[in-house]
PDB file of N, CA, C and O in Angstrom:
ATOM      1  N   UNK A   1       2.729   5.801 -21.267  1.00  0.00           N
ATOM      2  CA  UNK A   1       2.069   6.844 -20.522  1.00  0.00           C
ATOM      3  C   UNK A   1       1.209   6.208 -19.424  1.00  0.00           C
ATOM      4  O   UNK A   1       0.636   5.145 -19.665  1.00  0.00           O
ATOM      5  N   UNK A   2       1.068   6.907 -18.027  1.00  0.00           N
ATOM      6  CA  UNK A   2       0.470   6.032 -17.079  1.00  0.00           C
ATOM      7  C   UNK A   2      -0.910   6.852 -17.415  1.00  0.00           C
ATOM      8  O   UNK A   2      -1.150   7.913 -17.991  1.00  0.00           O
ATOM      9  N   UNK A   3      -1.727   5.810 -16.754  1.00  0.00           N
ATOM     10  CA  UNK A   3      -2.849   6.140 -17.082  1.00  0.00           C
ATOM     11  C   UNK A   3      -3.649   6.964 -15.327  1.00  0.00           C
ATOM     12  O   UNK A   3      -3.769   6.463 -14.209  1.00  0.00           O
ATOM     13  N   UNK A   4      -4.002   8.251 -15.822  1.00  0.00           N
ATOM     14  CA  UNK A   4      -4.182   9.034 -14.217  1.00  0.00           C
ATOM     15  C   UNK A   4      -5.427   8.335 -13.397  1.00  0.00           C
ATOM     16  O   UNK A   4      -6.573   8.460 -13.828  1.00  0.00           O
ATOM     17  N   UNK A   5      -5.219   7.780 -12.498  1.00  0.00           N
ATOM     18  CA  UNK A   5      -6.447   7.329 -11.665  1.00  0.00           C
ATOM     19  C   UNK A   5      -6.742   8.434 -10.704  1.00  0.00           C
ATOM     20  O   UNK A   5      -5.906   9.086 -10.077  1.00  0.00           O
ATOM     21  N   UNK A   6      -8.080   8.563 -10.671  1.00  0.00           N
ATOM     22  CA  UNK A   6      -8.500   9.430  -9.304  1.00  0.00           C
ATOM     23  C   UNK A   6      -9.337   8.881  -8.364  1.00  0.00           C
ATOM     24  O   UNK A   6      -9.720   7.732  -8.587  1.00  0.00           O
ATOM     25  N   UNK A   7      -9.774   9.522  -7.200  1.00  0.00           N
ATOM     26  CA  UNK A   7     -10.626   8.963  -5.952  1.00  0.00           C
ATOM     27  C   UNK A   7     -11.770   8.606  -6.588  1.00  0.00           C
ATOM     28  O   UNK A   7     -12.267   9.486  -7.291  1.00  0.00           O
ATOM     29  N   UNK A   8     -12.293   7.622  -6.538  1.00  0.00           N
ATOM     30  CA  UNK A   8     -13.811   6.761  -7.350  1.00  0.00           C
ATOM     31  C   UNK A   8     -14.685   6.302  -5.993  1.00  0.00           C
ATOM     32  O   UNK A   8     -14.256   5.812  -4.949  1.00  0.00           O
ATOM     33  N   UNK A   9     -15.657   6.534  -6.262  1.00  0.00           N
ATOM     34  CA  UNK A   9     -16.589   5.710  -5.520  1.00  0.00           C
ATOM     35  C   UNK A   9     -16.446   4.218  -5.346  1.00  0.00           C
ATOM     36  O   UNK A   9     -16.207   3.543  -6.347  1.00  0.00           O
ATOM     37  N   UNK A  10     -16.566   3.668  -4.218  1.00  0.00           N
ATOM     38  CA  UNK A  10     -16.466   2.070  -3.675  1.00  0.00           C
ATOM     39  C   UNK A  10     -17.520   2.066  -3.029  1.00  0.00           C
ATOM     40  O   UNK A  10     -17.680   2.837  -2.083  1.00  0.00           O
ATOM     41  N   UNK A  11     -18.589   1.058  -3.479  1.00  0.00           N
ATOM     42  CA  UNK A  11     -19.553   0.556  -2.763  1.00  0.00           C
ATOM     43  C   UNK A  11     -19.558  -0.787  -2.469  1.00  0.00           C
ATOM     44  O   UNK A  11     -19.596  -1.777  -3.200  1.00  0.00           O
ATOM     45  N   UNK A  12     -19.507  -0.633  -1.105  1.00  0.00           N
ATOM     46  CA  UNK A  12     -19.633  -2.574  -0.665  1.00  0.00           C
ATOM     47  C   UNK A  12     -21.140  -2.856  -0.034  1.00  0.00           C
ATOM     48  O   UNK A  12     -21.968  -1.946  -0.009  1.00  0.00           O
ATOM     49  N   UNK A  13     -21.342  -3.754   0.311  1.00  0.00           N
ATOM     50  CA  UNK A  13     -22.725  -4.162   1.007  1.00  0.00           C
ATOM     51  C   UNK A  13     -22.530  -3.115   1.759  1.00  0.00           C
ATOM     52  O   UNK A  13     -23.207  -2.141   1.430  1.00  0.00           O
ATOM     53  N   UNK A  14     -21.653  -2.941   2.896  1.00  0.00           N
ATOM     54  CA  UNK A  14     -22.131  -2.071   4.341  1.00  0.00           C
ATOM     55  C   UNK A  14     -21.879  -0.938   4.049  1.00  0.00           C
ATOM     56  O   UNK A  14     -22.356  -0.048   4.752  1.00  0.00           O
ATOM     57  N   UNK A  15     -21.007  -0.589   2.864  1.00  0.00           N
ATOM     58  CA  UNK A  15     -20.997   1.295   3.276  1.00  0.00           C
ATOM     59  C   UNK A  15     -20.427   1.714   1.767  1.00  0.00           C
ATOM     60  O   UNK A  15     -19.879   0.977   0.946  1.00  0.00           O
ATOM     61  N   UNK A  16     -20.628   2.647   1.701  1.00  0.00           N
ATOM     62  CA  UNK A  16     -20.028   4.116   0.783  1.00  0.00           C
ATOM     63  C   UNK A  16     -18.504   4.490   0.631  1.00  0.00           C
ATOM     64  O   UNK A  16     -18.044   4.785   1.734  1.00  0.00           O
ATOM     65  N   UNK A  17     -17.739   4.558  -0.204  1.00  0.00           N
ATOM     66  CA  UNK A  17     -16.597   5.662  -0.109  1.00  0.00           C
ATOM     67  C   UNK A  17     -16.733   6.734  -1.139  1.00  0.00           C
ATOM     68  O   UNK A  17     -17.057   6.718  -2.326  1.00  0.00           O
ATOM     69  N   UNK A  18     -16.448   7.491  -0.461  1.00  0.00           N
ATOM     70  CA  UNK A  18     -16.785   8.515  -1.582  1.00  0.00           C
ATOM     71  C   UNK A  18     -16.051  10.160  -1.880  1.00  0.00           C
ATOM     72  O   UNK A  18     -15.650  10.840  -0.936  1.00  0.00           O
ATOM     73  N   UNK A  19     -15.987  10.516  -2.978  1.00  0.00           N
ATOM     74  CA  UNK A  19     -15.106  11.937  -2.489  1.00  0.00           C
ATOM     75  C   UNK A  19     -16.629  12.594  -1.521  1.00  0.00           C
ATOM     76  O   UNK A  19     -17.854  12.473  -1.506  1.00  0.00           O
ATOM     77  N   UNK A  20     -15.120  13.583  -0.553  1.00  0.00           N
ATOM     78  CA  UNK A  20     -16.084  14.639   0.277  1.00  0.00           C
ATOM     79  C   UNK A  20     -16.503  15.817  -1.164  1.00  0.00           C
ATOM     80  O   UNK A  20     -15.909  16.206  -2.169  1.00  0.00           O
ATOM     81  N   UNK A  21     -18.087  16.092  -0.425  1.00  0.00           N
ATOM     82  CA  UNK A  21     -18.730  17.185  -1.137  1.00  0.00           C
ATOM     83  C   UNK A  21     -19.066  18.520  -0.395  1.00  0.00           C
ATOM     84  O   UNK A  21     -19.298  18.639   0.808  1.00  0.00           O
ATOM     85  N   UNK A  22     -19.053  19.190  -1.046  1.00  0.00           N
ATOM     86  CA  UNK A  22     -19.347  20.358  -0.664  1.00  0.00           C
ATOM     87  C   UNK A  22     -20.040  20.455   0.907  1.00  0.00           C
ATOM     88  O   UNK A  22     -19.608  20.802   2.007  1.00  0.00           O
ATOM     89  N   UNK A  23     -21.308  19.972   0.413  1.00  0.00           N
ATOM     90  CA  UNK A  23     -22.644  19.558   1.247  1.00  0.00           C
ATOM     91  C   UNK A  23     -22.447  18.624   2.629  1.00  0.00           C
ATOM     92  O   UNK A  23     -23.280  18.169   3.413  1.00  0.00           O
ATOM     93  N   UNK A  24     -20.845  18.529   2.581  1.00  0.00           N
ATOM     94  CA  UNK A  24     -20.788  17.515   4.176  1.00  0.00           C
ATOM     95  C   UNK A  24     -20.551  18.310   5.131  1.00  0.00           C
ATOM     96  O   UNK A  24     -20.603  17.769   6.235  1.00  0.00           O
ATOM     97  N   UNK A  25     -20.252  19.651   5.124  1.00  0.00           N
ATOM     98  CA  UNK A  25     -19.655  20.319   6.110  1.00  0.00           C
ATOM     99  C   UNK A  25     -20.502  20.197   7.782  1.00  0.00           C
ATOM    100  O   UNK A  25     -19.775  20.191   8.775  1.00  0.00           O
ATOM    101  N   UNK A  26     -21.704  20.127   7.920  1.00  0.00           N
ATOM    102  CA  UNK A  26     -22.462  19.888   8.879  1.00  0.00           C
ATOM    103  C   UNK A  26     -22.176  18.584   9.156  1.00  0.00           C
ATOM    104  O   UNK A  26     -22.157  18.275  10.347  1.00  0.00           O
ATOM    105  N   UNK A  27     -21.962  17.796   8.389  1.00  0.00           N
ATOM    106  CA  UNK A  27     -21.933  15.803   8.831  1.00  0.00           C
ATOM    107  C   UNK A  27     -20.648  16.041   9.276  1.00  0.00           C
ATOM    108  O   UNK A  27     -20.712  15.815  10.484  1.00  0.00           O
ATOM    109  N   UNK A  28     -19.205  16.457   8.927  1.00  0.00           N
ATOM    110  CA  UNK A  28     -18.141  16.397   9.114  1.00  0.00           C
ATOM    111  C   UNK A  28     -17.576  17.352  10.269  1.00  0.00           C
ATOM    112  O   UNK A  28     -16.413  17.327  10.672  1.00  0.00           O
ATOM    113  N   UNK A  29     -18.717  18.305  10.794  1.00  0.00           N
ATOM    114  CA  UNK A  29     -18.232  19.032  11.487  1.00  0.00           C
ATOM    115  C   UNK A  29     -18.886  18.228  12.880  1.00  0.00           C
ATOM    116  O   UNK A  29     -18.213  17.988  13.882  1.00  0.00           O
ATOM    117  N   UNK A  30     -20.022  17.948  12.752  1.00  0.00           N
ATOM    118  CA  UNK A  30     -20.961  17.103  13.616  1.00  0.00           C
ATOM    119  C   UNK A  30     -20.056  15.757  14.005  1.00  0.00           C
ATOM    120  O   UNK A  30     -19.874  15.381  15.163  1.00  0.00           O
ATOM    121  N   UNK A  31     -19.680  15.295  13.167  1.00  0.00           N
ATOM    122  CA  UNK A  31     -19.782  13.451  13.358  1.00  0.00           C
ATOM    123  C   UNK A  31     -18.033  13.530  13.652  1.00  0.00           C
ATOM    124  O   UNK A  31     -17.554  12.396  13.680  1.00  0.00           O
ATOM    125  N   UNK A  32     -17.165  14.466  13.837  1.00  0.00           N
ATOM    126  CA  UNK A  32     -15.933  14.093  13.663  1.00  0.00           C
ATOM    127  C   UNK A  32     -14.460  15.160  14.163  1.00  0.00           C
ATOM    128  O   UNK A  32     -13.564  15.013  14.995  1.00  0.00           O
ATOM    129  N   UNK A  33     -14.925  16.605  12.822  1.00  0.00           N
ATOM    130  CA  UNK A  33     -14.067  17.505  13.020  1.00  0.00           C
ATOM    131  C   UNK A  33     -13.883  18.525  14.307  1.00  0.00           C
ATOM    132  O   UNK A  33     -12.811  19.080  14.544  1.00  0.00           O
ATOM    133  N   UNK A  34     -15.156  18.706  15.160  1.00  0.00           N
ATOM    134  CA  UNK A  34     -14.735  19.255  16.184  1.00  0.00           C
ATOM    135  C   UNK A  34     -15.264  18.010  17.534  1.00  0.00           C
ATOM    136  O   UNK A  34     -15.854  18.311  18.572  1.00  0.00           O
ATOM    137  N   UNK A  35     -14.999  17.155  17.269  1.00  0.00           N
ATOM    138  CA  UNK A  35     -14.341  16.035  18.741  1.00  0.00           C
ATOM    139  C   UNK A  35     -13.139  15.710  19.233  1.00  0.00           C
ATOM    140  O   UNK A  35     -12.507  14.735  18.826  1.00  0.00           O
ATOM    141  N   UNK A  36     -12.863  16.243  19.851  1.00  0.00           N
ATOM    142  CA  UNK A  36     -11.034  16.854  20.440  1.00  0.00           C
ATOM    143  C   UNK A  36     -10.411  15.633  20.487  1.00  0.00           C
ATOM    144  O   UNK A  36      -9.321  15.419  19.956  1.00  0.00           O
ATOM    145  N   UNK A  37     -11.441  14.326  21.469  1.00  0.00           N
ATOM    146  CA  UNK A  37     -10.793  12.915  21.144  1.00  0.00           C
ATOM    147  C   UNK A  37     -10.407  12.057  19.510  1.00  0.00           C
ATOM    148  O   UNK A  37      -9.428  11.400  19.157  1.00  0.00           O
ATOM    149  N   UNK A  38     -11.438  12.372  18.940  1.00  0.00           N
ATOM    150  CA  UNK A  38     -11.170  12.133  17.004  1.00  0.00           C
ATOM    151  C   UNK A  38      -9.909  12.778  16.835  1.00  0.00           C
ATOM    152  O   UNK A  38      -8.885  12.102  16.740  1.00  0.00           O
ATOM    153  N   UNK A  39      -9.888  14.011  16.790  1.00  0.00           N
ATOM    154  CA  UNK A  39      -8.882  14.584  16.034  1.00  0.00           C
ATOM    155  C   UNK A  39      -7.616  14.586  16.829  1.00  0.00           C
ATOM    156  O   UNK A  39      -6.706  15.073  16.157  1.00  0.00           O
ATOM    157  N   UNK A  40      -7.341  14.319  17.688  1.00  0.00           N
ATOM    158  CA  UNK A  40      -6.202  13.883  18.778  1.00  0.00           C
ATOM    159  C   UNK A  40      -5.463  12.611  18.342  1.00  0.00           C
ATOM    160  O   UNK A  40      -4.249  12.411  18.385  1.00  0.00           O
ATOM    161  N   UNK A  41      -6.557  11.685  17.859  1.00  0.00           N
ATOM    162  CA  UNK A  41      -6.331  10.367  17.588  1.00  0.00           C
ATOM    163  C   UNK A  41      -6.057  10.582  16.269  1.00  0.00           C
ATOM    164  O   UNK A  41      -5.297   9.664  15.960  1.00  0.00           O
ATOM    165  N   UNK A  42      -6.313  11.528  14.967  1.00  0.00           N
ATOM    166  CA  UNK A  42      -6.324  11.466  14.273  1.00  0.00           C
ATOM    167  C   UNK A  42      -4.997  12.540  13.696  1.00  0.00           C
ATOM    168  O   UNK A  42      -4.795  12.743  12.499  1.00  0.00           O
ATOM    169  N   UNK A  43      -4.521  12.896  14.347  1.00  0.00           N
ATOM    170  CA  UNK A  43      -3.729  13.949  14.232  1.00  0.00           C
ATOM    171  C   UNK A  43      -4.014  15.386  13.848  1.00  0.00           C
ATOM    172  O   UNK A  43      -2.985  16.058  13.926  1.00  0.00           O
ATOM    173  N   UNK A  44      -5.118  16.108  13.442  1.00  0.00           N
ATOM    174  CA  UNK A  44      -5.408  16.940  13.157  1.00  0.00           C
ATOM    175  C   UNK A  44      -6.234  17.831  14.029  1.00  0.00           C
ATOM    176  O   UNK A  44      -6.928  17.292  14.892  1.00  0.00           O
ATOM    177  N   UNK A  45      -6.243  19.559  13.864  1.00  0.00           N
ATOM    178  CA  UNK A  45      -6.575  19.985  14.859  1.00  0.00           C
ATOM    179  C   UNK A  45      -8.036  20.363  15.198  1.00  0.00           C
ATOM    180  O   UNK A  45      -8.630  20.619  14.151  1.00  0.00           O
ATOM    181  N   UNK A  46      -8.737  20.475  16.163  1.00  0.00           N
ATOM    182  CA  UNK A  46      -9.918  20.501  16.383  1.00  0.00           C
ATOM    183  C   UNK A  46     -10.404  21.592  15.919  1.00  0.00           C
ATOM    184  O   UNK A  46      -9.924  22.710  16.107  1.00  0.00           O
ATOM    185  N   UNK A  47     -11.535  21.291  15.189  1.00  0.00           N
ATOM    186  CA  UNK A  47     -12.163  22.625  14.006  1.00  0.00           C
ATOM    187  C   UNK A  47     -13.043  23.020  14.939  1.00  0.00           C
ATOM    188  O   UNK A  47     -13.693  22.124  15.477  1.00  0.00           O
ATOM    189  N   UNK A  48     -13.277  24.387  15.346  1.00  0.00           N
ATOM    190  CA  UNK A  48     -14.384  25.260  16.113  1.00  0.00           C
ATOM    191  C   UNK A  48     -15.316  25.383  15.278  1.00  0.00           C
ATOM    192  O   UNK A  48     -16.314  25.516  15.987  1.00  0.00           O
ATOM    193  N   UNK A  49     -15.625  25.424  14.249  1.00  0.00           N
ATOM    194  CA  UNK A  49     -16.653  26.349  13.715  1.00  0.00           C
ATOM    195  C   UNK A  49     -17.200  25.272  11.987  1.00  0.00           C
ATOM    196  O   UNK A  49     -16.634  24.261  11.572  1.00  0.00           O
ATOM    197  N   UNK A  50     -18.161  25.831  11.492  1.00  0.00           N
ATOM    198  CA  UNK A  50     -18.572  25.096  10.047  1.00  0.00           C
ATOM    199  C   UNK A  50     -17.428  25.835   9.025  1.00  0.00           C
ATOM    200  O   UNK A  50     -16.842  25.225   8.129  1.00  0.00           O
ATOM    201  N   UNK A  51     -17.263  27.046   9.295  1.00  0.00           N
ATOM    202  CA  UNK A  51     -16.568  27.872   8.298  1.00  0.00           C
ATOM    203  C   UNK A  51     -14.830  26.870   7.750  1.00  0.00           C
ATOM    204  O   UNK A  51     -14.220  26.528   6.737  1.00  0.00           O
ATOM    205  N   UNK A  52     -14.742  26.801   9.213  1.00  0.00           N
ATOM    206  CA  UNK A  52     -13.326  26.334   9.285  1.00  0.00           C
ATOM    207  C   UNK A  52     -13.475  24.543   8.500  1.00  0.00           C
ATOM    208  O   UNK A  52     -12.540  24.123   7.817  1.00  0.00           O
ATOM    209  N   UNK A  53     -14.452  23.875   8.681  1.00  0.00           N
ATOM    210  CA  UNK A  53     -15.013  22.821   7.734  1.00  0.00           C
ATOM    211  C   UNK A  53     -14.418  22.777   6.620  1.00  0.00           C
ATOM    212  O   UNK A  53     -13.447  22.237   6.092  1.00  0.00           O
ATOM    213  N   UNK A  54     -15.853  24.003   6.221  1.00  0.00           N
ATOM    214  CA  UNK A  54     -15.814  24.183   4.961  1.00  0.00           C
ATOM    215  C   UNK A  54     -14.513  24.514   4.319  1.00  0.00           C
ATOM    216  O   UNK A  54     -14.097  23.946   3.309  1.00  0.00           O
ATOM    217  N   UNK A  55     -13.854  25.523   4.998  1.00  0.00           N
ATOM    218  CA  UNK A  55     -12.158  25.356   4.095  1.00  0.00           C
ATOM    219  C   UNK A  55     -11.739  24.298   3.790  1.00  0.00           C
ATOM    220  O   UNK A  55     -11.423  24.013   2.635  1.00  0.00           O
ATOM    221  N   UNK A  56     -11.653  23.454   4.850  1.00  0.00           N
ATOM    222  CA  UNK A  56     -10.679  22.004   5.024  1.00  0.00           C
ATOM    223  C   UNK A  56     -11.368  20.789   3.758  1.00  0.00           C
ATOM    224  O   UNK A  56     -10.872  19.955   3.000  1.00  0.00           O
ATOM    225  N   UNK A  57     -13.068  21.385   4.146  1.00  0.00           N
ATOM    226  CA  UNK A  57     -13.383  20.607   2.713  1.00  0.00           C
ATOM    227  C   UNK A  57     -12.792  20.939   1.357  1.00  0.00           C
ATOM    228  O   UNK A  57     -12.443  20.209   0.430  1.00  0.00           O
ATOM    229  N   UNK A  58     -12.780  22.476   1.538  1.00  0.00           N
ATOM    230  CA  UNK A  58     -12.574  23.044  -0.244  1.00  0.00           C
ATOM    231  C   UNK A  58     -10.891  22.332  -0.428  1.00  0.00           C
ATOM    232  O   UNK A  58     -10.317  22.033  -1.475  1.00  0.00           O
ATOM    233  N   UNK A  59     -10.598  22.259   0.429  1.00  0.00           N
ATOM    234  CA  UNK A  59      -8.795  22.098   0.303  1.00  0.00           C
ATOM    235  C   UNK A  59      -9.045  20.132  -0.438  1.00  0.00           C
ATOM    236  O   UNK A  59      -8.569  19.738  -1.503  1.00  0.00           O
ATOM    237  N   UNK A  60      -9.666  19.517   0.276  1.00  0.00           N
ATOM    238  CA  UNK A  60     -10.179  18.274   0.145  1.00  0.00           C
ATOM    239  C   UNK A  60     -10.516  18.097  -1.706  1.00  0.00           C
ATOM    240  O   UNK A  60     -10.012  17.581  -2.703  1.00  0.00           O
ATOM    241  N   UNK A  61     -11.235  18.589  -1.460  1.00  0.00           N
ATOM    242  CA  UNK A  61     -12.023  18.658  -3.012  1.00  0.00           C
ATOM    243  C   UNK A  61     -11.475  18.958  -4.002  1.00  0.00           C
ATOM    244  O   UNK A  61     -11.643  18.228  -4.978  1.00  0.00           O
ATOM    245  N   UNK A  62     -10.275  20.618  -4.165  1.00  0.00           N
ATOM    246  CA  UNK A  62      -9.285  20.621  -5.166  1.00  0.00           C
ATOM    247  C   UNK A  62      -8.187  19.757  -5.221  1.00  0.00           C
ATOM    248  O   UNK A  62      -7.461  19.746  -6.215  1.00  0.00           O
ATOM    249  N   UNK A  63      -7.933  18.827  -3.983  1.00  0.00           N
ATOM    250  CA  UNK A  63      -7.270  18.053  -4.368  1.00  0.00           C
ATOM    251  C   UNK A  63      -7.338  16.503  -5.121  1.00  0.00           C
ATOM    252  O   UNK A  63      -6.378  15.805  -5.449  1.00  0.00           O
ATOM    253  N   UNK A  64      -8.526  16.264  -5.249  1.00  0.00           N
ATOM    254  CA  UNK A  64      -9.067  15.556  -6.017  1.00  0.00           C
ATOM    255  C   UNK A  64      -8.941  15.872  -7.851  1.00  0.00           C
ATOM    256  O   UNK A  64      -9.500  15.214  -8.729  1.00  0.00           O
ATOM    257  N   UNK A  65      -7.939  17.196  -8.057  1.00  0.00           N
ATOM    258  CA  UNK A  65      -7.676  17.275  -9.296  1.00  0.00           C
ATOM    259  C   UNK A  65      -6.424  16.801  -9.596  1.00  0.00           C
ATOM    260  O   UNK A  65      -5.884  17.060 -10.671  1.00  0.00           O
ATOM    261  N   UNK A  66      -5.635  15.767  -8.281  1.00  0.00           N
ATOM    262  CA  UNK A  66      -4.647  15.381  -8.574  1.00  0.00           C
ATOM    263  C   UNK A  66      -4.513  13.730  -8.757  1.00  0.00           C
ATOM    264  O   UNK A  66      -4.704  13.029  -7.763  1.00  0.00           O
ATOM    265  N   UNK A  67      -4.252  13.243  -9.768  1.00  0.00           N
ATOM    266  CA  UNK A  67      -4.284  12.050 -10.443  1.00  0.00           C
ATOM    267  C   UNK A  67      -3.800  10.799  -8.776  1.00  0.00           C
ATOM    268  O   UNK A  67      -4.272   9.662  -8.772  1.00  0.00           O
ATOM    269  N   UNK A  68      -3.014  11.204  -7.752  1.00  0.00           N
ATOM    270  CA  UNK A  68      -2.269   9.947  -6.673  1.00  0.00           C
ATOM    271  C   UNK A  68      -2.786  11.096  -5.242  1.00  0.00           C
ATOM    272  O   UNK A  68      -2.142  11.588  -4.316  1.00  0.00           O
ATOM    273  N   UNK A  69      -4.067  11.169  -5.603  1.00  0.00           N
ATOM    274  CA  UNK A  69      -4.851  12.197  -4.149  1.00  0.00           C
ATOM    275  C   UNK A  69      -5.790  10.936  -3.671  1.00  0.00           C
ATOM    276  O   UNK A  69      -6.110  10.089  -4.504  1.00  0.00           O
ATOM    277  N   UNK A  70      -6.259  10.829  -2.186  1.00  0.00           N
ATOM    278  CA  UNK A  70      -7.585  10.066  -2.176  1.00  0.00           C
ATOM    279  C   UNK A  70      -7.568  10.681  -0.939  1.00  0.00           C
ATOM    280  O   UNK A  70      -6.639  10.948  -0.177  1.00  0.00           O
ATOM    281  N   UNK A  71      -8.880  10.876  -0.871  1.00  0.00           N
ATOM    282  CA  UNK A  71      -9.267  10.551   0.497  1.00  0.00           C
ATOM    283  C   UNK A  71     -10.612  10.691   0.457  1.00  0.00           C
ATOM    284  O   UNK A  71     -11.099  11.562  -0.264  1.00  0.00           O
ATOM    285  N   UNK A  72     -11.480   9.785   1.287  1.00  0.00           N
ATOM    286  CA  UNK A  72     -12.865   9.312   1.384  1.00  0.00           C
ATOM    287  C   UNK A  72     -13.793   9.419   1.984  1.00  0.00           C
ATOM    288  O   UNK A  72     -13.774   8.608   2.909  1.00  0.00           O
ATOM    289  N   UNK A  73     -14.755  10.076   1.974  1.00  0.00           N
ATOM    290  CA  UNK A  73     -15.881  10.192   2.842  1.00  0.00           C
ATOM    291  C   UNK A  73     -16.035   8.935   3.010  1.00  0.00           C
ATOM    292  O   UNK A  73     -15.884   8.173   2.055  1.00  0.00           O
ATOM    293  N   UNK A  74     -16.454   8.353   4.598  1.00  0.00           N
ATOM    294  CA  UNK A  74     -17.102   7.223   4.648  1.00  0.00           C
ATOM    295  C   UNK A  74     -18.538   7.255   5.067  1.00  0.00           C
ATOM    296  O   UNK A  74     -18.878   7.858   6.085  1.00  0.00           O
ATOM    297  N   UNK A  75     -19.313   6.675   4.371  1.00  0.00           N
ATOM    298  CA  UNK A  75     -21.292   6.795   4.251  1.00  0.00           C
ATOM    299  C   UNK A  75     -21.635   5.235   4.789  1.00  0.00           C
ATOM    300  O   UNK A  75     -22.802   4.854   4.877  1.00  0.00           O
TER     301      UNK A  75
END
């Protein structure tokens, strides 16, 4: 039986990984999700609003109930 790994916290000297929380929607909407150059580069589409965030977070977060999911806030 494999054993299920999920997204874990990594702390190195310089920074954080971490699952996204609820509570980032202002950092993520601020620092990233609606900068047309980020998300151009990043492939995804430019979020107008916190609301629209916050979905993309909730989508983020239930997927963290899947054993080969990651993805990381970086702090």
């Amino acid at each position: 039986m494999l054993k299920e790994t999920f997204t874990e916290t990594i702390n190195t000297e310089r920074l954080v990984l971490r699952k996204f929380e609820s509570s980032d929607v202002e950092s993520v909407f601020n620092n990233w999700a609606s900068d047309p150059e980020v998300q151009l580069n990043y492939g995804e589409p430019v979020y107008s609003t916190t609301g629209e965030v916050k979905a993309l977070l909730e989508k983020y977060i239930s997927g963290y109930e899947c054993a080969n999911y990651y993805r990381w806030a970086v702090i």
